[in-house]
DRENKE-245043 format. One line per 3 residues: their letters; for each residue z, y, x of C-alpha. Coordinates in steps of 0.001 Angstrom, whole numbers, plus 500000, padded with zeros to 6 digits. Layout:
<rs>
a	Z/Y/X ~ ...
</rs>
This chain:
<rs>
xxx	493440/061623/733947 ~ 493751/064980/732394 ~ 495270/068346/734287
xxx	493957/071150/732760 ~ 492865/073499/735202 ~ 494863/071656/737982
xxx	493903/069903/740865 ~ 493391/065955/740365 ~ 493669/063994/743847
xxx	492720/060359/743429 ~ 493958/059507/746818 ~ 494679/055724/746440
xxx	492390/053047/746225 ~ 491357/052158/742282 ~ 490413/048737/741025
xxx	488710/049228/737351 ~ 489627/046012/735944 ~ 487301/046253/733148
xxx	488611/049436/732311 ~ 486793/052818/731880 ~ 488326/056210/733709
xxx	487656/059358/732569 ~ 488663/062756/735269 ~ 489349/066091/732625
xxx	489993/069183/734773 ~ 488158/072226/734956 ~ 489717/073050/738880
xxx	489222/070601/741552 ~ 488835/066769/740972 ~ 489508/064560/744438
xxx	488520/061409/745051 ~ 489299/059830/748612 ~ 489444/056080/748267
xxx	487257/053685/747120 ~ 486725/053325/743386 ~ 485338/050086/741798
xxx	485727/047560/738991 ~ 485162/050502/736819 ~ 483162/050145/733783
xxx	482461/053264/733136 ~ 483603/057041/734891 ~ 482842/059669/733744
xxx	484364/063758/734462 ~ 484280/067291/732439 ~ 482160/070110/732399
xxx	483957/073320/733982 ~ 485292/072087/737439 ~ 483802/070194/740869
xxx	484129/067102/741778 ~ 484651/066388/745632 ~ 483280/062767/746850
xxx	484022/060852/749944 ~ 484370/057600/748645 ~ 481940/054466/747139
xxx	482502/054090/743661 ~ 480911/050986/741818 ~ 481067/050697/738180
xxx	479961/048348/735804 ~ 477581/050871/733567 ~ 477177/054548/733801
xxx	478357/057491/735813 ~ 478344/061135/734385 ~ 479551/063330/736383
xxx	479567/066234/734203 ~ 480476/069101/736812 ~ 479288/070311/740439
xxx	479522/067702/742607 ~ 480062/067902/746806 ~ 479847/064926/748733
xxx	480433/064108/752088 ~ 479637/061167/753997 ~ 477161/058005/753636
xxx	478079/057734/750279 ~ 477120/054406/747544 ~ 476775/055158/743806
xxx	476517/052139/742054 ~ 476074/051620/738439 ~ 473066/050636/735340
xxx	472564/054651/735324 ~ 474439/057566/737639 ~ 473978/060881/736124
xxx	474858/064549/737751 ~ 474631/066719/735170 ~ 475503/069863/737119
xxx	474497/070303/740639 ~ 474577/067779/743538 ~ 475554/069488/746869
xxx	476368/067828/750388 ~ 478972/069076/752324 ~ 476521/069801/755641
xxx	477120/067070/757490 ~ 475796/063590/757539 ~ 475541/063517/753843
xxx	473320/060040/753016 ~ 473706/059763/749087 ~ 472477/056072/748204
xxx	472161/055711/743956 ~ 472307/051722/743706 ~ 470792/051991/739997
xxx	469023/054441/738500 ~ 469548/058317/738871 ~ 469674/061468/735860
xxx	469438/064499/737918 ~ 469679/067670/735704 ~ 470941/070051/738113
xxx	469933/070606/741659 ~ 470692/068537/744990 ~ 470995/070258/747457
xxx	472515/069896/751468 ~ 471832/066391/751857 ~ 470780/064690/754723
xxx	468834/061482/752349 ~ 468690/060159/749567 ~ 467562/056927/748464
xxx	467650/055644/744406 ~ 467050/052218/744249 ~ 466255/052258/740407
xxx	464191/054749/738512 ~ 464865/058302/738611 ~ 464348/060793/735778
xxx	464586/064299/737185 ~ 465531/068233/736192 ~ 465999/069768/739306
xxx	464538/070223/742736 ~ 466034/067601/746122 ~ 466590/069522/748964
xxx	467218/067164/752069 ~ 466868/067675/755801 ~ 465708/063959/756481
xxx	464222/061350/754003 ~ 464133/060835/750716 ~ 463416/057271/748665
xxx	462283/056436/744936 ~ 461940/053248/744693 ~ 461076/053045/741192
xxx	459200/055127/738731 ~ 459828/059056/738983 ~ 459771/060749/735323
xxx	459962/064386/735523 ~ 461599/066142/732818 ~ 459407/067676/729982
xxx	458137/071611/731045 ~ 459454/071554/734804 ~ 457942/072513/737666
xxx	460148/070751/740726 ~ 460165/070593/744296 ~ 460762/067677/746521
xxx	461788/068979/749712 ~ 462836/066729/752803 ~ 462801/069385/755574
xxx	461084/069778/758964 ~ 462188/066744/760946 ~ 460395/063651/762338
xxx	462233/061845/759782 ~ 461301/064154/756423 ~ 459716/061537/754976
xxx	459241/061238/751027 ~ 458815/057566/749897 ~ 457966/057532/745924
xxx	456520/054547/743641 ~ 455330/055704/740480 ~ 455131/059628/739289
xxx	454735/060633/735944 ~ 455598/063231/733564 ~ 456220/063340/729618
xxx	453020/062740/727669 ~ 452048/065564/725398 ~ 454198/068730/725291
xxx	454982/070933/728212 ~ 453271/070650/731887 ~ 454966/069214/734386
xxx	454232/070311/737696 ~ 455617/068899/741293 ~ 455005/069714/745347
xxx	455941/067497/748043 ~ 457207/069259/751388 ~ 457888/066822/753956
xxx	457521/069737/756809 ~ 455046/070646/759578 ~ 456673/067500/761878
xxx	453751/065137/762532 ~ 455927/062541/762291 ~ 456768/063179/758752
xxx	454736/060948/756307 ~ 454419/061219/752421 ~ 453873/057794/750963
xxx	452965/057370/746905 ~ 452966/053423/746385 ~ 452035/053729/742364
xxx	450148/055859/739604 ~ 450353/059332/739200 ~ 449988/060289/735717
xxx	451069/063021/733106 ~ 451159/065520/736407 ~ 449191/068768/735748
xxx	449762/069959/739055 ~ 450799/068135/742567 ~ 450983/070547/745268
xxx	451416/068785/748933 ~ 452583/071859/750881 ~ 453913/069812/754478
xxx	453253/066530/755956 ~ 452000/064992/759025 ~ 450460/062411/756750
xxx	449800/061544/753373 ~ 448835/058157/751433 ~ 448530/057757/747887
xxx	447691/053764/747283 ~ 446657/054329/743230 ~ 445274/055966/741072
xxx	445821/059692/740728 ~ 445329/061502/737483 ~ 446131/065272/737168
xxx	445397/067425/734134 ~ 444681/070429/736237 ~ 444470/070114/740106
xxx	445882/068823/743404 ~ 446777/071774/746167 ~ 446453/070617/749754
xxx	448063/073268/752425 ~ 449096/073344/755661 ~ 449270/069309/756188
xxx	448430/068503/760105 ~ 447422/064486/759536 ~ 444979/062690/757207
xxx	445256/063210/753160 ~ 444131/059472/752227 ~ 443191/058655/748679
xxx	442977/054600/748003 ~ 443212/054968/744350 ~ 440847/057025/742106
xxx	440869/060489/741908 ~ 440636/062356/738605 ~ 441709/066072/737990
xxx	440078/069559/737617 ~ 440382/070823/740519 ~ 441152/069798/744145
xxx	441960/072869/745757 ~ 441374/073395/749394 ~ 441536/077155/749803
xxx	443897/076933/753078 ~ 441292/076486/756005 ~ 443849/073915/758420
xxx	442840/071228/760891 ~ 444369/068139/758486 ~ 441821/065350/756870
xxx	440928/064297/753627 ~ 439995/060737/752485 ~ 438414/059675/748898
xxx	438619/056243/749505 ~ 437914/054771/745829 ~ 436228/057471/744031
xxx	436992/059382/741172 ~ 436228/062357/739260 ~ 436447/066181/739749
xxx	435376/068202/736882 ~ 434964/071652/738863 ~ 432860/073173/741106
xxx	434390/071641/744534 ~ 434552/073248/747845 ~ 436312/071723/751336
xxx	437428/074025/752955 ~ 439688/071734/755712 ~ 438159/071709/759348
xxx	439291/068628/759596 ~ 437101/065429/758811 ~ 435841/064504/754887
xxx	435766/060851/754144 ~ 433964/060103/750679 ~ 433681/056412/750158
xxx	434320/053695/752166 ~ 432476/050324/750666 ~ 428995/050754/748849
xxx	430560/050016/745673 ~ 432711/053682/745373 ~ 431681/056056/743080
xxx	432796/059401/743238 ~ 431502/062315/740997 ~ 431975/066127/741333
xxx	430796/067320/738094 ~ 430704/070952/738671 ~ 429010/070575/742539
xxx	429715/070082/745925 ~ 430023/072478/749202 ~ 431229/070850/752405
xxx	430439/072559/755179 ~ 433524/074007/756667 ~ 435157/070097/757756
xxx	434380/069305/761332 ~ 432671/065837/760354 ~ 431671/063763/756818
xxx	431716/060166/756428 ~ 429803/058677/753493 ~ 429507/055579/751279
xxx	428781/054549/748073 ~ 427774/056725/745276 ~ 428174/060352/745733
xxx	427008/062463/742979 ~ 427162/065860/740780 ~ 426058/066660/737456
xxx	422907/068859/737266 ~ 424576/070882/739953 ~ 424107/071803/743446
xxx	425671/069445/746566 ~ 425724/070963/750257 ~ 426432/068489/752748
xxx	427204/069602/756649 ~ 425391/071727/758166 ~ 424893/072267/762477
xxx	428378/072176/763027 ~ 428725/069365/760492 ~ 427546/066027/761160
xxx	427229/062972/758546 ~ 428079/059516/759374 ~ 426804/057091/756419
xxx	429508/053716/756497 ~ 428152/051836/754263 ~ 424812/051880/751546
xxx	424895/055819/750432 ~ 423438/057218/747140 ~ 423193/061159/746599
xx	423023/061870/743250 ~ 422463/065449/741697
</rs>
């Protein structure tokens, strides 16, 4: 379908039949009833594309322009990719990506989002209510992105895997899930190739692996428990903003710097006799309102400074303090 800079209103239902459909216009591009059967779709560069409709294909989606949506809305194919921006229409705009997701522009003015493939991403996701990666998240090489889910109950960020591209450029993300303490941030895999994850919101936060950054992780303003069940290895961990929230090392790690909580909330280091966690450059804890120890706790020829009389210790297991 080609119409030059003319308006293209796909208005009709459209059964693919095998067949691929390409939309060239660089005005407006309609579509208002379901699309499937497709093999592939893909539009031009230059226009928008307005969406209120499924559309199912058989391999890829490009949609090569700025893209508005509106509605609870199912993209279905082996890869959907926006290569311009991704913009709801401000109402309940619930984008589902039943494959995996390109994003190279940014998405903005949805409600949630959920990709049920992998996602490799260019652009900061702006949503008012959830947002859900279920498989690995590859940020593109040199970005620094923002995951943003709002300031509701329901800003939740769900994510499997994080990584960036190995060698090259830094890649750097935050997770905002707002000040809501209902809102959770849940990381079910690795984080790797990351040289800085800032969390800047959350009523809670979980990481269940391992977490490897090249430079540090950023902890602000979160009002629940930071909890760490996978190692911990970066730089820095950087605790500068004095809040209320709580932090929880659960199976060790390594920071290389000279570490200092500064949370006045409780510090959990350990929790079986067999953790191990080392702060090579040394320790101060003395501003979080109670520590929990167990396992191996050490530094490296440097100084450690446990509690103090507003700071109680609570060993949970067989402690060693190492210096």
């Amino acid at each position: 379908l080609s119409a030059g800079n003319g308006a293209i209103n796909v208005n009709g239902a459209v059964t693919g039949g095998t067949n691929a459909l390409t939309i060239n216009t660089t005005g407006t591009g309609t579509l208002a009833a379901t699309i499937s059967g497709l093999t592939t779709l893909e539009t031009n560069s230059g226009g928008t594309t307005v969406i209120s409709v499924d559309i199912s294909s058989s391999s890829t989606q490009t949609y090569n322009d700025a893209v508005t949506v509106n509605g609870t809305l199912d993209f279905t194919g082996s890869t959907v990719q926006f290569a311009s921006t991704l913009q709801g229409d401000g109402t309940a705009d619930n984008i589902t990506i039943s494959g995996n997701l390109d994003l190279d522009g940014a998405a903005s003015s949805l409600t949630t989002l959920d990709v049920e493939g992998t996602t490799n991403l260019g652009a900061n996701v702006t949503t008012s209510a959830t947002q859900t990666y279920q498989g690995t998240l590859t940020l593109d090489s040199g970005t620094s992105l923002t995951l943003d889910a709002g300031t509701s109950a329901d800003s939740d960020i769900n994510l499997a895997a994080v990584t960036g591209v190995s060698g090259g450029d830094a890649e750097n993300l935050t997770l905002d899930a707002g000040s809501n303490a209902g809102a959770a941030i849940a990381v079910t895999g690795t984080v790797t190739n990351i040289a800085t994850l800032t969390i800047t919101d959350a009523g809670s936060v979980t990481f269940s692996d391992a977490v490897t950054l090249a430079t540090k992780i950023d902890l602000k303003a979160t009002t629940g428990a930071i909890t760490f069940n996978g190692a911990l290895t970066t730089a820095d961990i950087d605790t500068d903003t004095a809040d209320g929230y709580n932090i929880v090392l659960n199976a060790g790690g390594t920071i290389t710097n000279a570490t200092t909580f500064a949370n006045t909330g409780t510090l959990t280091i350990g929790n079986a006799a067999g953790d191990s966690m080392t702060f090579t450059g040394g320790l101060v804890a003395t501003a979080p309102s109670a520590i929990n120890l167990a396992g191996t706790v050490a530094t490296t020829n440097t100084t450690m400074t446990l509690g103090d009389g507003n700071t109680g210790i609570t060993l949970t297991a067989d402690t060693i303090l190492s210096a």
